[in-house]
C-alpha positions in Angstrom: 7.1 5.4 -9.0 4.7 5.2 -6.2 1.3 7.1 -5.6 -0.7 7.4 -2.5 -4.4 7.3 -2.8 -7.6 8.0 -0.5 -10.9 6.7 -0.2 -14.4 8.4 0.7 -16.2 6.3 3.2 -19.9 7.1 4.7 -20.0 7.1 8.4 -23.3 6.0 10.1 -24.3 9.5 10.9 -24.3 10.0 7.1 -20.5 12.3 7.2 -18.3 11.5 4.7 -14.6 11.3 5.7 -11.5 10.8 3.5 -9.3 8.0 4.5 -5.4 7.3 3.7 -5.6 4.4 1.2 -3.2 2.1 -0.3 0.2 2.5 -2.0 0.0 1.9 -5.8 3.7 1.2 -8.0 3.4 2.3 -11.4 5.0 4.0 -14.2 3.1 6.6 -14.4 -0.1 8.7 -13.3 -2.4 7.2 -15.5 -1.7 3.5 -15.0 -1.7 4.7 -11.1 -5.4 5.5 -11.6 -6.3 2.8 -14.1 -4.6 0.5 -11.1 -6.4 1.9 -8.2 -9.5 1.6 -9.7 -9.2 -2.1 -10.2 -8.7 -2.6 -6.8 -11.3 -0.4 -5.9 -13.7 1.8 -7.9 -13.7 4.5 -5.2 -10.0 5.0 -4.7 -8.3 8.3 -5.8 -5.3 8.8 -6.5 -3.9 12.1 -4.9 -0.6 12.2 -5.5 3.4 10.7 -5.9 4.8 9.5 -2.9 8.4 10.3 -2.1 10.3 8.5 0.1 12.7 10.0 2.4 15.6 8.8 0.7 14.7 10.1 -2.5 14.1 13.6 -0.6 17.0 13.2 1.6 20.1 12.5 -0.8 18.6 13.7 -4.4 20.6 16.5 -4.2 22.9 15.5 -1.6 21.5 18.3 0.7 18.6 17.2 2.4 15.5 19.3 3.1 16.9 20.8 6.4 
């Protein structure tokens, strides 16, 4: 499986935006976390990432 993640990040007028992090493969959503967090201790992980093809031809009829 694959999970997307985001990381908070300070701007110099003292804003906090979100920004699109890495991929992270794992099994599950736990070892997503516990892998996210040893690349860096601020990354989230928000959520499974489907790839269009999984979307696409799953089901055989597409999302249109």
């Amino acid at each position: 499986m694959v999970f997307m993640t985001e990381i908070p990040a300070v701007l110099s007028d003292k804003s906090v935006r979100i920004f699109e992090g890495p991929l992270v493969y794992a099994n599950d959503f736990a070892e997503a976390e516990r892998k996210a967090k040893q690349m860096n201790k601020d990354l989230m992980v928000v959520g499974e990432y489907y790839m269009a093809e999984k979307v696409l031809f799953e089901d055989e009829l597409g999302i249109i």
